[in-house]
N, CA, C and O of each residue as an XYZ file, in Angstrom:
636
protein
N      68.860     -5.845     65.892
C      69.023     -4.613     66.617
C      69.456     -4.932     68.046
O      68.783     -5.687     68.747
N      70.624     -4.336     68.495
C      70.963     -4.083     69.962
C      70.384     -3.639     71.105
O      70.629     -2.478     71.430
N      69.614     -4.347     71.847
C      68.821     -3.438     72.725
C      69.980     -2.891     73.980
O      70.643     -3.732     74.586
N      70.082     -1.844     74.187
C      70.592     -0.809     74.582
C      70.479     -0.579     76.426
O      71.155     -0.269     77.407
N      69.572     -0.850     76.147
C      68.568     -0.844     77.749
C      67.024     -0.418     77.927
O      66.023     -0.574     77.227
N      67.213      0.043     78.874
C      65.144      0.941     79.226
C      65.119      2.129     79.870
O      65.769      2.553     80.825
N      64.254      2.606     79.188
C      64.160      3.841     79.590
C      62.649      4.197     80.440
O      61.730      3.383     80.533
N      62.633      5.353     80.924
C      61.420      5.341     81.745
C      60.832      6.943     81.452
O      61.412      8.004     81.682
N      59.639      6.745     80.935
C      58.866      8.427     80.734
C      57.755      8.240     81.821
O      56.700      7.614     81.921
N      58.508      9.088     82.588
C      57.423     10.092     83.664
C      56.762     11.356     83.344
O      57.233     12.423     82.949
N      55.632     11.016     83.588
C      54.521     12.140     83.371
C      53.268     12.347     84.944
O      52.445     11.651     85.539
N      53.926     13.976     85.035
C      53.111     14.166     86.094
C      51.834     14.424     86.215
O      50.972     13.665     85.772
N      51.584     15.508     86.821
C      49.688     15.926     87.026
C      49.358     16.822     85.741
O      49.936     17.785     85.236
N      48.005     16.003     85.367
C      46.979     16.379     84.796
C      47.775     15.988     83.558
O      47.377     16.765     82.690
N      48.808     15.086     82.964
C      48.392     15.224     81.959
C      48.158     14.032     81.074
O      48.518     13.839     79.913
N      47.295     13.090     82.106
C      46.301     12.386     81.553
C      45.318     13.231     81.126
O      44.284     12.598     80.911
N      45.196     14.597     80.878
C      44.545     15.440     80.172
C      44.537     15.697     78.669
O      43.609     16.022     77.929
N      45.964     15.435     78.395
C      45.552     15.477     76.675
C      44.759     15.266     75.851
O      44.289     14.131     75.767
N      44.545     15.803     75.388
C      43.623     15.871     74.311
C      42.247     16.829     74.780
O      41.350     17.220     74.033
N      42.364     17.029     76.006
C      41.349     17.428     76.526
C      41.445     19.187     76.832
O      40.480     19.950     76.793
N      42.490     19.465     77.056
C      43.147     20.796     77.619
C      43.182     21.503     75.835
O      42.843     21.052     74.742
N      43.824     22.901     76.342
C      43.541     23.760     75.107
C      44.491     23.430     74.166
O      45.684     23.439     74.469
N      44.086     23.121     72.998
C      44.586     22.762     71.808
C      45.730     23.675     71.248
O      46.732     23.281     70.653
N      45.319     25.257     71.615
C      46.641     25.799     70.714
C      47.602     25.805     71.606
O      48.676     26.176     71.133
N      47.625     25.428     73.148
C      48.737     25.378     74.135
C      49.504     23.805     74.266
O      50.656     23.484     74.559
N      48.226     22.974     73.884
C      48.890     21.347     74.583
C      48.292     20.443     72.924
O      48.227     19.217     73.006
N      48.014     20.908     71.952
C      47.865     20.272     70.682
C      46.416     19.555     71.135
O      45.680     19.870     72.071
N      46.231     18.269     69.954
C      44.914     17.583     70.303
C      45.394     16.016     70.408
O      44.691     15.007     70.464
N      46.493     16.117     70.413
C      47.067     14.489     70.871
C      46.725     13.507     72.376
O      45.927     14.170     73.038
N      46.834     13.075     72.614
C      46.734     12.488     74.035
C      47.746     11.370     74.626
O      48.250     10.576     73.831
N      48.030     11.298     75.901
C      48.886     10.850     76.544
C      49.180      9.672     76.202
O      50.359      9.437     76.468
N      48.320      8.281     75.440
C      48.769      7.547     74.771
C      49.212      7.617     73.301
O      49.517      6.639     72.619
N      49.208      8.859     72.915
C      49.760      9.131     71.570
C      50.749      9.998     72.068
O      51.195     10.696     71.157
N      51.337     10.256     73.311
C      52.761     10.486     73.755
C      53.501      9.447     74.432
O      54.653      9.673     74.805
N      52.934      8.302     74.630
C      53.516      7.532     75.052
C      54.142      6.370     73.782
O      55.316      6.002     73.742
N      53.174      5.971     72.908
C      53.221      5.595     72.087
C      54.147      6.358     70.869
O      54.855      5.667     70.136
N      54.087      7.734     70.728
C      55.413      7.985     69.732
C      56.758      7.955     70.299
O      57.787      7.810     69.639
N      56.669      8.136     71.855
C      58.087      8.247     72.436
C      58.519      6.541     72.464
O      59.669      6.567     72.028
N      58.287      5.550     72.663
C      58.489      4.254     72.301
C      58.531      3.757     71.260
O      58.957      2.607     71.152
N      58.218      4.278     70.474
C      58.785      3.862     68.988
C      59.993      4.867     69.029
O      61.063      4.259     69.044
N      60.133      6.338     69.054
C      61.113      6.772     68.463
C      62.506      5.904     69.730
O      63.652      5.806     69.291
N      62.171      5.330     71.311
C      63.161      4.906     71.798
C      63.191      3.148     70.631
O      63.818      2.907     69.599
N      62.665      2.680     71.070
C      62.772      1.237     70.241
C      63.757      1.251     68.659
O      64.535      0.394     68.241
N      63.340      2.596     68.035
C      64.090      2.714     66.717
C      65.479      2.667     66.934
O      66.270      2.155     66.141
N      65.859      3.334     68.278
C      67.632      3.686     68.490
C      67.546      2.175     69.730
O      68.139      2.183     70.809
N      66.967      1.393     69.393
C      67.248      0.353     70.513
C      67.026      0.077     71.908
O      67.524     -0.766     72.654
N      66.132      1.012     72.100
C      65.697      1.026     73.467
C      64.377      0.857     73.910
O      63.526      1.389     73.197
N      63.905      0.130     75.108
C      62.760     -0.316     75.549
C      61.975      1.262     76.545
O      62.569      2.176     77.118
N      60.684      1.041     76.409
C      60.676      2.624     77.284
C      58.977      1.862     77.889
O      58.012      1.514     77.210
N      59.162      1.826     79.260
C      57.894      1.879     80.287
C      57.772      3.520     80.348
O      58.607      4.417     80.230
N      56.306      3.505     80.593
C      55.948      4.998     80.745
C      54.874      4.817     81.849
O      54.141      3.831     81.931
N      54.865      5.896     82.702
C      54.296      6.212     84.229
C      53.868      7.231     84.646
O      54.561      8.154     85.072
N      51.834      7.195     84.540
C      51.384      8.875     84.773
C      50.965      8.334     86.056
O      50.621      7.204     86.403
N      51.148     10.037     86.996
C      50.807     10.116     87.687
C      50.341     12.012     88.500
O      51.029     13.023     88.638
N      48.669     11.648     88.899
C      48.888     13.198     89.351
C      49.804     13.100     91.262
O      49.958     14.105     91.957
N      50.042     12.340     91.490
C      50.703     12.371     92.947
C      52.095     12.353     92.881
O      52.816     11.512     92.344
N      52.453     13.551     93.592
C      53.912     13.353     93.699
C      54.715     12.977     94.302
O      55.906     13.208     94.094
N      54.152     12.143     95.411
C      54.846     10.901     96.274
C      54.648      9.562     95.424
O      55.576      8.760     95.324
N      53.513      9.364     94.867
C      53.690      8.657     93.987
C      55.038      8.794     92.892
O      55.865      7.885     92.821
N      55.149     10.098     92.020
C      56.084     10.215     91.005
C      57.688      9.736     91.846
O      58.408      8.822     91.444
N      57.961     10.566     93.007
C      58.914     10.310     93.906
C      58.872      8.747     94.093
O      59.804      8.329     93.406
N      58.318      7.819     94.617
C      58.911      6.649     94.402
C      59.005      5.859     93.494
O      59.821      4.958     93.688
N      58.484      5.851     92.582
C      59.009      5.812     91.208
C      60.009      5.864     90.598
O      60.519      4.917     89.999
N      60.660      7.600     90.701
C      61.801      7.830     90.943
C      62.956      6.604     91.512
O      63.812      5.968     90.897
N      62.672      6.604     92.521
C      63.688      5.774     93.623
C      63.694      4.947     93.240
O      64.753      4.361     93.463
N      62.621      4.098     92.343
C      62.681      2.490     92.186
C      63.003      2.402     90.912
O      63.054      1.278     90.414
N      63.295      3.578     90.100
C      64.347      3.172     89.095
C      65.614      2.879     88.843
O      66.137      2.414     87.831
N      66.156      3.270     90.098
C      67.547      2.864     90.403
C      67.711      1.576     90.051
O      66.857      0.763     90.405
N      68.880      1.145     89.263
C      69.166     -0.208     89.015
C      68.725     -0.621     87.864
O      69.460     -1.164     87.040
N      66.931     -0.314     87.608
C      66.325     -0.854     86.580
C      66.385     -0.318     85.327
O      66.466     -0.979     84.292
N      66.334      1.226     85.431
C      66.911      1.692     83.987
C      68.073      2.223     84.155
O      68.882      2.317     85.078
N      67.946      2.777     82.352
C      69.566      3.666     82.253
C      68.983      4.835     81.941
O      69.918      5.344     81.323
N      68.174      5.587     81.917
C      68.072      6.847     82.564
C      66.371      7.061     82.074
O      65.754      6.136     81.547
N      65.854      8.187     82.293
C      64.604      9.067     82.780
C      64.491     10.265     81.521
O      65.427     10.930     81.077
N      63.102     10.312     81.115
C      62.512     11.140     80.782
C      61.329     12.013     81.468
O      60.292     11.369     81.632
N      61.313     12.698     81.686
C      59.966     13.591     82.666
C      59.510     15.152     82.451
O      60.109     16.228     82.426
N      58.086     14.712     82.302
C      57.097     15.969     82.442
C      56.567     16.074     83.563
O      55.385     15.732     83.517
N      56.926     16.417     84.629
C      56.893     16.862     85.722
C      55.601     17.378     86.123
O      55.152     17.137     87.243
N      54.774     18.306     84.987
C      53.747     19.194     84.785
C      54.479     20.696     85.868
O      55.496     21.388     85.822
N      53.239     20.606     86.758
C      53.935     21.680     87.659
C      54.617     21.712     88.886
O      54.900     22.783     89.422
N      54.929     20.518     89.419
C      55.941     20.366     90.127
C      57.371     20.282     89.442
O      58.285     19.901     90.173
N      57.624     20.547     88.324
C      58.790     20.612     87.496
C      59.494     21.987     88.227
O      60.688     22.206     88.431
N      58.356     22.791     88.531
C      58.622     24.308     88.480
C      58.591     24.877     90.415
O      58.853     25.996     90.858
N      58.283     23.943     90.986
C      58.243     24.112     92.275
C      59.092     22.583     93.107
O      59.944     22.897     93.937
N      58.936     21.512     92.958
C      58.932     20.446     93.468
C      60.956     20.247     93.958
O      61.737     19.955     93.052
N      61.302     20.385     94.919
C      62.664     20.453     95.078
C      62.920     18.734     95.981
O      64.014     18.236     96.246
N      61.900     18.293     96.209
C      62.384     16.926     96.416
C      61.799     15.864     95.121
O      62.151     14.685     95.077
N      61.078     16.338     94.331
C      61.516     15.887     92.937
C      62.933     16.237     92.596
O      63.401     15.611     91.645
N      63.366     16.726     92.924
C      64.735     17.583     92.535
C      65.397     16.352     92.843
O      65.861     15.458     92.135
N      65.324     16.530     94.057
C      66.384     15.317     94.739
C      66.249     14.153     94.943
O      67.053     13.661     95.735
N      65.239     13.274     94.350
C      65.050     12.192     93.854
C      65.361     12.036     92.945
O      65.274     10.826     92.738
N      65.893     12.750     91.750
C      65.958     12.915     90.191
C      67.796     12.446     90.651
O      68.289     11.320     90.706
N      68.370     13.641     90.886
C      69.529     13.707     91.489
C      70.310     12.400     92.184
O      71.467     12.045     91.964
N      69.481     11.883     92.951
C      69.913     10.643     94.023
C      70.165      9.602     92.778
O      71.363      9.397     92.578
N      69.518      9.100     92.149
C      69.043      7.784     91.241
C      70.496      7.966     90.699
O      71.160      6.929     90.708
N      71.223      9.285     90.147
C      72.480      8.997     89.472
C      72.413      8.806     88.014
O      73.450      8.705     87.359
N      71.034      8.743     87.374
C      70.469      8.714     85.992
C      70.228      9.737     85.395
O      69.545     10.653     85.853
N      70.821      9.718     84.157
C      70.843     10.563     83.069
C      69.023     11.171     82.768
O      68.171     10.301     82.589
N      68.682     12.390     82.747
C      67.505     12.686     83.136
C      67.170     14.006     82.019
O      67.723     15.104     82.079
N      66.334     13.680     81.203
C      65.901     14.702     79.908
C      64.585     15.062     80.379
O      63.739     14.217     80.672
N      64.433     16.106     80.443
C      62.966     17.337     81.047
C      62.487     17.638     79.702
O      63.210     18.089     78.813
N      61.228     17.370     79.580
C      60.334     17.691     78.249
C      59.159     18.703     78.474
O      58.289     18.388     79.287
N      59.100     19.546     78.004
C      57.781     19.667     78.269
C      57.237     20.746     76.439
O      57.950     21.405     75.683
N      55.412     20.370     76.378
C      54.642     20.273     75.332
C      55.033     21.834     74.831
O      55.581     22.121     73.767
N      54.624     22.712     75.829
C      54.514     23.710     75.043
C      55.986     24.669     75.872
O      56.480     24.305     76.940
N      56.326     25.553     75.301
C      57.403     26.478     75.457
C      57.135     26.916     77.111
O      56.081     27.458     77.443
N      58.091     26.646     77.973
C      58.149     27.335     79.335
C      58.179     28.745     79.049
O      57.331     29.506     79.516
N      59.284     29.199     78.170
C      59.923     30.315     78.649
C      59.053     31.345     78.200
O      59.494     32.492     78.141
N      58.128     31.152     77.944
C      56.908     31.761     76.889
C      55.194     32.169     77.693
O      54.293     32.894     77.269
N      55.282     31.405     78.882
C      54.459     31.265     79.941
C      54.449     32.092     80.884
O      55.133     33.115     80.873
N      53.568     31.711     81.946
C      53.514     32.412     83.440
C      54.969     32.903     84.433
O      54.838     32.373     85.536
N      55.615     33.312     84.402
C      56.907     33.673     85.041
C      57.127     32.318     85.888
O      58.139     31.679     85.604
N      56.306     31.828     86.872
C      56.712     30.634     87.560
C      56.660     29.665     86.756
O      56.844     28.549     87.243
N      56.455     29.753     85.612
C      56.675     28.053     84.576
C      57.947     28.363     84.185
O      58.588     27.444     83.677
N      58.765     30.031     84.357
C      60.304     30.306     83.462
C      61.000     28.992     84.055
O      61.675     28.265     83.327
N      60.830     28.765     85.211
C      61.986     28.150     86.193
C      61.562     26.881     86.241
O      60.341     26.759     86.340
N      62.316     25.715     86.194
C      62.719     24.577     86.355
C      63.746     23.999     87.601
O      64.876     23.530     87.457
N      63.133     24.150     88.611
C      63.950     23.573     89.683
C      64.490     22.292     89.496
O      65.338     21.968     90.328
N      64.177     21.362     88.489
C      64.673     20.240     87.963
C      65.897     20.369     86.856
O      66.855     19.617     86.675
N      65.556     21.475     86.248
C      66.626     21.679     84.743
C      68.362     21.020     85.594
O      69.205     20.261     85.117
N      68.321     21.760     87.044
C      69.809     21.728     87.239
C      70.419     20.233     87.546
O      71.611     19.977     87.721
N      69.124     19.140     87.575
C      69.956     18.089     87.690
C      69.651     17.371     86.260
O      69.859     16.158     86.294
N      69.294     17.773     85.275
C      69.143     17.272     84.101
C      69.721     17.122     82.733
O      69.675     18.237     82.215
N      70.233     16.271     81.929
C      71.327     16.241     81.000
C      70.939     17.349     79.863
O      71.691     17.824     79.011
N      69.464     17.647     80.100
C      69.048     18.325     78.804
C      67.357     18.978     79.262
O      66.718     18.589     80.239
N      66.957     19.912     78.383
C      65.921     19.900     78.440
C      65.405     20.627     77.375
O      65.885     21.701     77.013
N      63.928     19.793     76.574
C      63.078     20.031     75.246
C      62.149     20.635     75.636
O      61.541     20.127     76.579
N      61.688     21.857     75.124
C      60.442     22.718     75.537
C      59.966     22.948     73.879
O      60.733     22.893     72.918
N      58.089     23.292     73.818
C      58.067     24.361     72.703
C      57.588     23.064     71.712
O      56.438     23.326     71.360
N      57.971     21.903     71.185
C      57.666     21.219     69.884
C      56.559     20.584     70.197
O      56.271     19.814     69.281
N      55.552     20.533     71.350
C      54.164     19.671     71.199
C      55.170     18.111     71.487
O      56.167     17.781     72.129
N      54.073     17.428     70.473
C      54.396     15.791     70.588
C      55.771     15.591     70.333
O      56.440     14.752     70.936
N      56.259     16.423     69.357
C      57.760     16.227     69.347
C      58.939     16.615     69.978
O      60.086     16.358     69.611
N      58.435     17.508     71.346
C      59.311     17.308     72.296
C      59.374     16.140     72.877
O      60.479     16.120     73.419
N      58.682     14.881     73.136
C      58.934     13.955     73.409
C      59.372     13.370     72.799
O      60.177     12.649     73.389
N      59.304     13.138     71.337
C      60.554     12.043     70.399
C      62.272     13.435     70.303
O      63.352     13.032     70.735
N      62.196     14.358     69.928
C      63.640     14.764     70.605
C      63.746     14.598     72.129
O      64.977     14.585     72.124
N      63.535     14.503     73.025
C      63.731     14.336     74.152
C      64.448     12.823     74.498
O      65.413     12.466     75.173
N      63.357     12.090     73.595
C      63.960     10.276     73.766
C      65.473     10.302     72.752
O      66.429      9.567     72.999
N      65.445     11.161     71.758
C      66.647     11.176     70.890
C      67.678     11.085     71.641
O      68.443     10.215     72.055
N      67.475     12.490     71.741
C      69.069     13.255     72.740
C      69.287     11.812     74.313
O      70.380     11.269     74.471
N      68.204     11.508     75.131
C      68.676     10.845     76.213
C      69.193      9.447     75.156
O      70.379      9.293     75.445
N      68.859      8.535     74.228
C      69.327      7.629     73.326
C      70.546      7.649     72.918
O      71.325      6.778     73.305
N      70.806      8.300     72.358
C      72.432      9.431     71.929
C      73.255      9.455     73.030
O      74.286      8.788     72.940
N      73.130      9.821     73.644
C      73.395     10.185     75.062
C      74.022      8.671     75.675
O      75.180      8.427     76.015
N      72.992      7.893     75.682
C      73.310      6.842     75.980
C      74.111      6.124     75.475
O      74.997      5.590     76.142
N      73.966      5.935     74.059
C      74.740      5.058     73.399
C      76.016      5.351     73.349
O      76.858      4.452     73.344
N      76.383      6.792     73.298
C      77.683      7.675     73.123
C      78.332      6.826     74.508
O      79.343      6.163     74.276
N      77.940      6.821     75.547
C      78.736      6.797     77.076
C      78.615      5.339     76.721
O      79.828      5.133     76.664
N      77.981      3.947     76.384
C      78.199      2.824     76.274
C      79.558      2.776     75.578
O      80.578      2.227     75.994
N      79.337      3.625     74.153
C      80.592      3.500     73.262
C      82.092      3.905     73.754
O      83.212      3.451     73.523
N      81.593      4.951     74.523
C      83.146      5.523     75.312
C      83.318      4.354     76.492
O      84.490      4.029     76.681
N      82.623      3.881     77.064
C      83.044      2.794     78.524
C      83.328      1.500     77.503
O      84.159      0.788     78.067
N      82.908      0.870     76.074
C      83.231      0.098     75.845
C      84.420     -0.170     75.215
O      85.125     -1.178     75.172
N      84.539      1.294     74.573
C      86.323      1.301     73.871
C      87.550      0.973     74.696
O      88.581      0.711     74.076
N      87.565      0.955     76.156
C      88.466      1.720     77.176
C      89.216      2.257     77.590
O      89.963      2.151     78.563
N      88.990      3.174     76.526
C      89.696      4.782     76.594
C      89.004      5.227     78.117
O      87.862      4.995     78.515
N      89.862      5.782     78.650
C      89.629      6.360     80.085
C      89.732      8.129     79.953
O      89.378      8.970     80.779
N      90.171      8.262     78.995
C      89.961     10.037     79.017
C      88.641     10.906     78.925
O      88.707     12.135     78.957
């Protein structure tokens, strides 16, 4: 198997909570059984995936920054700075990395301030609504994603 590159799943506040929070909103899984299915489903398409909780968002922010270089792009649950955080925004943005927004249960289905994603606009994609399996589609699509743009820069077709 081709390893591809690395990927990086960011996870913001509280949700080293899994398993702990309400079951019919956030399932009964927990953050190492989201970390752990999203690394296998990246490893299956060839890719390595570090994963990084944090409830601080200067913490998440340099993080951010220090992925520059080291991966080929970002996965993130933001929690609720997804929905407010505009220099998450622009740390997401700066890095230049392909960036898939996940989150457990359905935004658009929530509190009016969870509708909005101040992050969605710098992001290649974003998975809401499937529980644990927004994180293995989430690693799909950024995988895909990836491999597609390796395959187009390696052919060198320029169109």
């Amino acid at each position: 198997m081709i390893d591809f590159g690395r990927l990086l799943l960011l996870n913001g506040p509280n949700l080293n909570m899994l398993g702990k929070r309400d079951p019919r909103q956030y399932g009964t899984f927990t953050l190492a059984d989201v970390e752990d299915a999203t690394r296998q489903t990246a490893a299956g398409l060839g890719f390595g995936l570090d994963c990084y909780q944090t409830n601080h968002e200067g913490s998440l922010i340099d993080t951010i920054h220090a992925a520059m270089g080291r991966y080929d792009g970002i996965l993130i649950n933001a929690g609720a700075w997804t929905h407010t955080s505009y220099a998450l925004r622009d740390a997401l943005e700066l890095t230049g990395l392909p960036v898939v927004e996940v989150h457990i249960s359905d935004i658009y289905r929530r509190e009016p301030f969870r509708r909005i994603s101040v992050i969605h606009e710098v992001c290649l994609d974003q998975v809401v609504g499937l529980g644990l399996d927004s994180y293995r589609v989430a690693a799909e699509k950024l995988c895909h994603y990836l491999k597609g743009r390796q395959d187009h820069e390696g052919s060198g077709d320029e169109t």
